[in-house]
C-alpha positions as MATLAB code, in Angstrom:
seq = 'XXXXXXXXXXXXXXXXXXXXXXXXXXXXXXXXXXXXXXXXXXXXXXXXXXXXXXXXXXXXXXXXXXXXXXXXXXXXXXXXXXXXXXXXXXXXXXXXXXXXXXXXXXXXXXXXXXXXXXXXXXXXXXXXXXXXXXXXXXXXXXXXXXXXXXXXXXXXXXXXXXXXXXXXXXXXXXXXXXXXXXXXXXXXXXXXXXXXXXXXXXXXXXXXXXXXXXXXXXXXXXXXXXXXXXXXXXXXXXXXXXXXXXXXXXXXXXXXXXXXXXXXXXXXXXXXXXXXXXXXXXXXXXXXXXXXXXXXXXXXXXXXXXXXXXXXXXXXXXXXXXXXXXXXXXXXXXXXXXXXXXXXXXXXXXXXXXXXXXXXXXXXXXXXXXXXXXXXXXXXXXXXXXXXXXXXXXXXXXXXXXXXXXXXXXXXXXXXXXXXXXXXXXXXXXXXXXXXXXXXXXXXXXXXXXXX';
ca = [
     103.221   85.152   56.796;
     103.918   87.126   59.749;
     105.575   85.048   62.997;
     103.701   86.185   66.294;
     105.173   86.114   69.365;
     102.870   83.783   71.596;
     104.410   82.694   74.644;
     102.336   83.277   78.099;
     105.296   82.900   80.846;
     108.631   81.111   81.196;
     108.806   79.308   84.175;
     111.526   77.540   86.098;
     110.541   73.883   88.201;
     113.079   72.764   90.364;
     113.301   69.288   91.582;
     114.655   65.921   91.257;
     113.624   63.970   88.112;
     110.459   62.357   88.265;
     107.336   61.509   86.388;
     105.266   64.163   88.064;
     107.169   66.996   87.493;
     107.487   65.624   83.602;
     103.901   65.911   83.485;
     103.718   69.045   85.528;
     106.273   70.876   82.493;
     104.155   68.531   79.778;
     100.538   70.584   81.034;
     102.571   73.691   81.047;
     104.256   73.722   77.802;
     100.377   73.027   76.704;
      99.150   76.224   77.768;
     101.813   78.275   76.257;
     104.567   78.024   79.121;
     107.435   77.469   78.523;
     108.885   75.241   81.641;
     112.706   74.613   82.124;
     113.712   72.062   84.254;
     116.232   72.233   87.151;
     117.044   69.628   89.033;
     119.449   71.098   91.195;
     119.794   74.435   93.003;
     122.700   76.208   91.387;
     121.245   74.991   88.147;
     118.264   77.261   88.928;
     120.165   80.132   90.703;
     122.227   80.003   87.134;
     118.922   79.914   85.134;
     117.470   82.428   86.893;
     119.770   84.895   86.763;
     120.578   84.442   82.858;
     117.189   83.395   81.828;
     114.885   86.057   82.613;
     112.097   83.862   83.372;
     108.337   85.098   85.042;
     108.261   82.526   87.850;
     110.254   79.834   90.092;
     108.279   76.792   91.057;
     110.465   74.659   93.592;
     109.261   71.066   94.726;
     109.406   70.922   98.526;
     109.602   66.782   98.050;
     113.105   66.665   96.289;
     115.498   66.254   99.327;
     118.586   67.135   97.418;
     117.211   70.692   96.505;
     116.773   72.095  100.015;
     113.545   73.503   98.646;
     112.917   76.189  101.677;
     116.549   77.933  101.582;
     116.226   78.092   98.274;
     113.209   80.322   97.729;
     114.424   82.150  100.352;
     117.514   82.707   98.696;
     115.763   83.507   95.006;
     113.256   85.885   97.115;
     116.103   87.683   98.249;
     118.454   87.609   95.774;
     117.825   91.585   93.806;
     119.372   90.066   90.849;
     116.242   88.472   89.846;
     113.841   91.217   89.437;
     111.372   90.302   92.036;
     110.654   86.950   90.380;
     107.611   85.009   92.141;
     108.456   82.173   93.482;
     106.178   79.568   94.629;
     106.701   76.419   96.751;
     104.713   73.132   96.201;
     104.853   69.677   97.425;
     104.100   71.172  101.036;
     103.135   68.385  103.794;
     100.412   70.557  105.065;
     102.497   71.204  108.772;
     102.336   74.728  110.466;
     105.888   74.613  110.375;
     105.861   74.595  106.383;
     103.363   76.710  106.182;
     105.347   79.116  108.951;
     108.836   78.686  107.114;
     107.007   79.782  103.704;
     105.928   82.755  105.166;
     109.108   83.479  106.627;
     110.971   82.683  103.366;
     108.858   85.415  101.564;
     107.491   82.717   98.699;
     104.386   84.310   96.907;
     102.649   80.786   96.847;
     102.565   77.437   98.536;
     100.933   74.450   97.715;
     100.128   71.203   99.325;
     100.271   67.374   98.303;
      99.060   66.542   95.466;
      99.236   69.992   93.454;
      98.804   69.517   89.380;
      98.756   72.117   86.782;
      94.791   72.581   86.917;
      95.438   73.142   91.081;
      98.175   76.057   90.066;
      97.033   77.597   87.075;
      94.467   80.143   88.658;
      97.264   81.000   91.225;
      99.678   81.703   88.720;
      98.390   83.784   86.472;
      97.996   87.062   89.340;
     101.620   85.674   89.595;
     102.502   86.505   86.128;
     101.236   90.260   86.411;
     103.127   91.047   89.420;
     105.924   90.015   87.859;
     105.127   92.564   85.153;
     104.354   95.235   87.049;
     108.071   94.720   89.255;
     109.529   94.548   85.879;
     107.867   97.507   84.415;
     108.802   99.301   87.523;
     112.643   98.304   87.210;
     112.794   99.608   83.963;
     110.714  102.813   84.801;
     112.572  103.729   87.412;
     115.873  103.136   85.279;
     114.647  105.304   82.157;
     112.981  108.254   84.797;
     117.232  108.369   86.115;
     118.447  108.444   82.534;
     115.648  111.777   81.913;
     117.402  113.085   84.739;
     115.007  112.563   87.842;
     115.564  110.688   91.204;
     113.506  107.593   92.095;
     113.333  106.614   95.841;
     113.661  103.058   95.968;
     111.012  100.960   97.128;
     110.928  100.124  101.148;
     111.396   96.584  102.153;
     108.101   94.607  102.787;
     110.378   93.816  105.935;
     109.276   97.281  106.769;
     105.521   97.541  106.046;
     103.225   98.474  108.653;
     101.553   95.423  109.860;
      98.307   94.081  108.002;
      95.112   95.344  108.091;
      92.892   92.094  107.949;
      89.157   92.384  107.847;
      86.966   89.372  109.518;
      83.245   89.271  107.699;
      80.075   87.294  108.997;
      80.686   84.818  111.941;
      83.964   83.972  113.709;
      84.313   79.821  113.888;
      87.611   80.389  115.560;
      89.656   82.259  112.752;
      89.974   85.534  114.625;
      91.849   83.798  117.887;
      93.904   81.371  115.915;
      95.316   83.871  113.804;
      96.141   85.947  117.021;
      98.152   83.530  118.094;
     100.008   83.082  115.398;
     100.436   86.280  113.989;
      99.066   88.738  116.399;
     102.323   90.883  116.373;
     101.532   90.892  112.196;
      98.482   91.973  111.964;
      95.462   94.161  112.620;
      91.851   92.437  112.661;
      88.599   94.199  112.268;
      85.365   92.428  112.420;
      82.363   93.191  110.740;
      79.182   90.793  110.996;
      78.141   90.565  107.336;
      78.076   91.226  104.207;
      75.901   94.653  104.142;
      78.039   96.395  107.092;
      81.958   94.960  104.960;
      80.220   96.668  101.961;
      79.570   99.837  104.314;
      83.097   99.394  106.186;
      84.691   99.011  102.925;
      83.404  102.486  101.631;
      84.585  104.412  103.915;
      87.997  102.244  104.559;
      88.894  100.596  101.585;
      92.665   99.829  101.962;
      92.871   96.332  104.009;
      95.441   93.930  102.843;
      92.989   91.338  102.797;
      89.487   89.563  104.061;
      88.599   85.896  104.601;
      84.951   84.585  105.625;
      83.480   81.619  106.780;
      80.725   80.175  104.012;
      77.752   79.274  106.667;
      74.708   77.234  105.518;
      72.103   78.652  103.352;
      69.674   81.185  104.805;
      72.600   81.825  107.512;
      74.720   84.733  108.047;
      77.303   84.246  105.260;
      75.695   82.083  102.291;
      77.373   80.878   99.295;
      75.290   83.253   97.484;
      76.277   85.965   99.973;
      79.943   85.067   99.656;
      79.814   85.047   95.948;
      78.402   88.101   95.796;
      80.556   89.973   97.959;
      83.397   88.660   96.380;
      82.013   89.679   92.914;
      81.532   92.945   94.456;
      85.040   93.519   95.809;
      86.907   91.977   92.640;
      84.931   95.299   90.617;
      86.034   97.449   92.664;
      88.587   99.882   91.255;
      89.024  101.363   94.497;
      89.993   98.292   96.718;
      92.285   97.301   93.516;
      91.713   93.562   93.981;
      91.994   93.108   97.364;
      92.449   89.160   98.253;
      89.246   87.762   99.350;
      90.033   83.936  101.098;
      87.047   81.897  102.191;
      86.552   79.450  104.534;
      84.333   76.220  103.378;
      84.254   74.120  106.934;
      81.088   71.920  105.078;
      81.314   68.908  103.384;
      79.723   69.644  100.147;
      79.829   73.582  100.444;
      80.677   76.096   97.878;
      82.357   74.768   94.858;
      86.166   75.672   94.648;
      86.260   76.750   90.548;
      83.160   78.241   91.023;
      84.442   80.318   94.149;
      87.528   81.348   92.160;
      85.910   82.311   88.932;
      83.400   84.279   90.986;
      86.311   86.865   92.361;
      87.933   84.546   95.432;
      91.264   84.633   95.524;
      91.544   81.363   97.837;
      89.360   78.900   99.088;
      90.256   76.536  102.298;
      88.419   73.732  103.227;
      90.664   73.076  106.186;
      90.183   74.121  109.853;
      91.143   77.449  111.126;
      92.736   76.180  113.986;
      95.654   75.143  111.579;
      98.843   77.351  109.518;
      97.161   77.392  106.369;
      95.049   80.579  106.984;
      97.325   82.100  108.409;
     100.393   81.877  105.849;
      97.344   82.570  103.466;
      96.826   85.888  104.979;
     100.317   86.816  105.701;
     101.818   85.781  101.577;
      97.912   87.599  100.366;
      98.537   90.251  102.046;
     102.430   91.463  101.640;
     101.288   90.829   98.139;
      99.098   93.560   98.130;
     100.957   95.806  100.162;
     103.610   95.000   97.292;
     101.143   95.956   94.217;
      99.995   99.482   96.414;
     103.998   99.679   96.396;
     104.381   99.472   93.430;
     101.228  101.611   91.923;
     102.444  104.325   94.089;
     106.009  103.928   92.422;
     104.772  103.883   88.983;
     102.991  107.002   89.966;
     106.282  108.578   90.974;
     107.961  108.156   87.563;
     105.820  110.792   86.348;
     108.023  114.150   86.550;
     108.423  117.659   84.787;
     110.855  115.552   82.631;
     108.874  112.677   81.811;
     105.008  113.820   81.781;
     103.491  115.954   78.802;
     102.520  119.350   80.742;
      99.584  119.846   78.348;
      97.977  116.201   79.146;
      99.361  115.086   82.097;
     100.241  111.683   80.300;
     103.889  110.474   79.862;
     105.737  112.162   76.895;
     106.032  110.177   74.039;
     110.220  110.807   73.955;
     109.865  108.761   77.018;
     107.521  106.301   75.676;
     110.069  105.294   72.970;
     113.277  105.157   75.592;
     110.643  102.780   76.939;
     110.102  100.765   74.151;
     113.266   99.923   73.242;
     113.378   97.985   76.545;
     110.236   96.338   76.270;
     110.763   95.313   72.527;
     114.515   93.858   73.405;
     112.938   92.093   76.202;
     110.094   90.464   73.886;
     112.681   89.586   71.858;
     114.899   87.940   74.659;
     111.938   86.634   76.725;
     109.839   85.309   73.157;
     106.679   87.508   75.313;
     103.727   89.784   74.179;
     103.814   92.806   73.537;
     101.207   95.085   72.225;
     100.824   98.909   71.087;
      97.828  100.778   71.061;
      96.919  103.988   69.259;
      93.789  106.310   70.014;
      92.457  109.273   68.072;
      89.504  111.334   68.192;
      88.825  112.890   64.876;
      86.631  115.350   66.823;
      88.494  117.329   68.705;
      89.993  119.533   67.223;
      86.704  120.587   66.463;
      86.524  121.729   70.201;
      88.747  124.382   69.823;
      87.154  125.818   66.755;
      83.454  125.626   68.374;
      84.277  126.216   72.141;
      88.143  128.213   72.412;
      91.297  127.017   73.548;
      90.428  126.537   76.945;
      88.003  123.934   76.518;
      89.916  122.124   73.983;
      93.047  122.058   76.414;
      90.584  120.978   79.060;
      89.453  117.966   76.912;
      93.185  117.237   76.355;
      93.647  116.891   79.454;
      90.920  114.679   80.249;
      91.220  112.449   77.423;
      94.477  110.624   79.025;
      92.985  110.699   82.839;
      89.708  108.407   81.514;
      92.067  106.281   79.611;
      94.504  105.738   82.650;
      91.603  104.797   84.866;
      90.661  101.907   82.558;
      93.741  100.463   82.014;
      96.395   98.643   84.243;
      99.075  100.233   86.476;
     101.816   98.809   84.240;
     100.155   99.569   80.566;
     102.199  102.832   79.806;
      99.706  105.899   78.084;
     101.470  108.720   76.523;
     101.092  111.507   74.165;
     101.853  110.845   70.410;
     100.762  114.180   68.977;
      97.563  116.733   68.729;
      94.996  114.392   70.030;
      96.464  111.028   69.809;
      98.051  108.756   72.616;
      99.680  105.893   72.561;
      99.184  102.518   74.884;
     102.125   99.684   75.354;
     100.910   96.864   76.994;
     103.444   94.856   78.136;
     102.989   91.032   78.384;
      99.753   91.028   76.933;
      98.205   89.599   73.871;
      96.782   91.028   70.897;
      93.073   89.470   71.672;
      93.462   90.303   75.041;
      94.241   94.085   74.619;
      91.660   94.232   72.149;
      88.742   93.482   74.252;
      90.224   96.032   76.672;
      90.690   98.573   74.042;
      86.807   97.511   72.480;
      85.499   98.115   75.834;
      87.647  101.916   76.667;
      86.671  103.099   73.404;
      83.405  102.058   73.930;
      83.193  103.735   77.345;
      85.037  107.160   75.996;
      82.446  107.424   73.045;
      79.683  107.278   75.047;
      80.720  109.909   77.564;
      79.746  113.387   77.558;
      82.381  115.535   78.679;
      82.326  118.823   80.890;
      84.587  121.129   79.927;
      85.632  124.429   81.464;
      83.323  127.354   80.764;
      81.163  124.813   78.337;
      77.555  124.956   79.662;
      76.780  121.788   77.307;
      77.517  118.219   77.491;
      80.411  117.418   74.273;
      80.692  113.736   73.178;
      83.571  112.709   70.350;
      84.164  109.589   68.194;
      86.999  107.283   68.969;
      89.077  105.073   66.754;
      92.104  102.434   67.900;
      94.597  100.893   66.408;
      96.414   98.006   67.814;
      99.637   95.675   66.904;
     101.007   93.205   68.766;
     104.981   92.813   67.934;
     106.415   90.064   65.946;
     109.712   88.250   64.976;
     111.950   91.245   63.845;
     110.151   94.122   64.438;
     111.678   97.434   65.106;
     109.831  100.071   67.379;
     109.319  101.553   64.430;
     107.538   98.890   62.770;
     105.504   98.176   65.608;
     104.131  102.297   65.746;
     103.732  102.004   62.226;
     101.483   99.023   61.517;
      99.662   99.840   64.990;
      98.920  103.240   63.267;
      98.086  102.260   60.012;
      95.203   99.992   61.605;
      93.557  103.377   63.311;
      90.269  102.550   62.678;
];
């Protein structure tokens, strides 16, 4: 029987020994974490650097640790691949709140914070850590094909924030002025049907937050929900980090906010640091992931991209692989490979000419690009078949991905040039996620021998 590979993240807590950090690794290791625990900070600098792990979670409580200096030194430290970090224990003071944002952390959390608090936090956590690996090892492989990568700009010098203010202002808008006016750039819009109108034309803010107002009032919970429904499906605003504010006793419901497309709910006052360091860690996080998409982007050269598709080159693909499947290995993390054919089209050619089959070709990678994520790799295998690697992901995960693309491609009717009819093909998929002592060849094989 075949051994799977399984494992969701590895993650590092740092603190002194204590019951609730025992039980904090204990709910972890449940859900397919794997925690090591530090309890000092070179014993985490050390882990980190040899470990590989996907996050750093460092208890502000443990005096010994010097918990603030030393996500600031992990955040900084290039060594570690751009591994989240995220601070917890917090006292809930502007000045924590302040020094977080200062220290560049990607998360903080007050007293008390339990797995259940974290998990919804983490897991964006754990794809940004993907996609700054997948871009270190990119960037590497584009140097080795002989093209120049420019490296990525410090966040230290991003322009300042574009924040966007919906429905009414309870205060919000002035405290966050004064304390980080020189930071940012507000615009206000008074509800949800003029954001949705603002947002068309002007997608790219780093961020919104909105005050949830009683029913029948300016911003609903049903409103909020909504809009926040609205903005998480939105390919073009790419997930942009919606925060609410819930001032009422007994407002909107904090899982059901979440699962509804928020990325952070406060119950707390404006007047305090908690919206603000919100704001500031949400959005440098999405500056990051533009950053990065734009980066990934970049990788594709004359000597990496397949002139006739437009996709990555399969050569490169492989140079590619051998990374990812070492790193599985190392790491004990997903990884899965994804085939797609279309039996059809070479039929194209012999019913419409070269041009429109080359045009089809060509269009086949671009639909399956836009469905996919910025770090899931598409290149061309041969003819008309392309290849998917899906780094960190699991089998039943890329499946319903894959279900849903196929789906989506076989259903489209295609304009090609100088066609003056709509063309539809069949799809079929084949997918493999890798297991204990695979080889890349392995992996391409059994993912191709399940084409169906």
């Amino acid at each position: 029987m075949c051994q799977t590979v399984s494992r969701l993240a590895n993650v590092l807590i740092a603190g002194s020994s204590g019951s609730r950090l025992d039980d904090l690794a204990a709910r972890l290791s449940d859900n397919d974490f794997q925690a090591t625990r530090c309890t000092s900070a070179t014993g985490l600098l050390e882990e980190a650097r040899i470990g590989q792990p996907d996050l750093a979670l460092i208890d502000l409580t443990s005096d010994d640790l010097g918990g603030m200096d030393l996500a600031a030194k992990v955040v900084a430290n290039p060594d570690f691949g751009g591994m989240p970090v995220i601070v917890f224990g917090a006292d809930g003071s502007d000045e924590q709140f302040s020094q977080a944002v200062e220290a560049g952390v990607d998360d903080i959390f007050t007293e008390p914070a339990t797995f259940e608090d974290m998990r919804p936090r983490l897991i964006p956590l754990l794809r940004l850590a993907t996609m700054r690996r997948e871009l270190t090892e990119r960037t590497a492989l584009t140097k080795r094909f002989g093209s120049s990568i420019e490296p990525l700009a410090s966040l230290s010098d991003q322009p300042k924030l574009e924040l966007l203010q919906i429905g009414r202002d309870l205060g919000e808008v002035e405290a966050l002025k004064k304390t980080i006016g020189d930071q940012c750039a507000i615009t206000t819009t008074p509800n949800a049907f003029t954001a949705n109108l603002l947002l068309s034309s002007k997608p790219f803010f780093d961020a919104c937050f909105l005050a949830v107002d009683e029913i029948g009032s300016t911003m609903s919970p049903e409103q909020a929900l909504d809009l926040c429904n609205q903005i998480r499906l939105s390919p073009r605003l790419y997930n942009m980090p919606v925060v609410l504010i819930n001032p009422h006793e007994g407002g909107i419901d904090t899982n059901t906010a979440m699962q509804g497309g928020a990325t952070r709910v406060l119950s707390r006052r404006a007047e305090d640091g908690e919206l603000s360091s919100a704001l500031c860690i949400l959005g440098r996080r999405q500056q990051s992931r533009w950053q990065i998409r734009q980066a990934m982007l970049d990788t594709k050269t004359p000597e990496t991209t397949d002139p006739r598709t437009g996709a990555y080159t399969f050569e490169y693909m492989r140079g590619h692989l051998e990374s990812l499947v070492a790193a599985a290995r190392i790491r004990d993390k997903h990884l899965t490979l994804v085939f797609f054919s279309f039996p059809d089209a070479p039929g194209v050619k012999d019913q419409f000419g070269e041009a429109a089959s080359e045009h089809l070709l060509k269009q086949l990678p671009q639909w399956i690009n836009a469905m996919v994520r910025v770090e899931d790799m598409v290149a061309h295998y041969t003819g008309h078949d392309f290849c998917i690697a899906l780094p960190d992901t699991p089998v039943e995960e890329a499946r319903f991905v894959m279900n849903r693309i196929a789906g989506v491609l076989a259903y489209t009717d295609f304009a090609l040039c100088e066609v003056y009819q709509p063309v539809s093909i069949s799809v079929e998929y084949g997918i493999a996620g890798i297991e204990k002592g695979d080889t890349i060849d392995a992996l391409i094989d059994r993912a191709r021998a399940n084409l169906e």
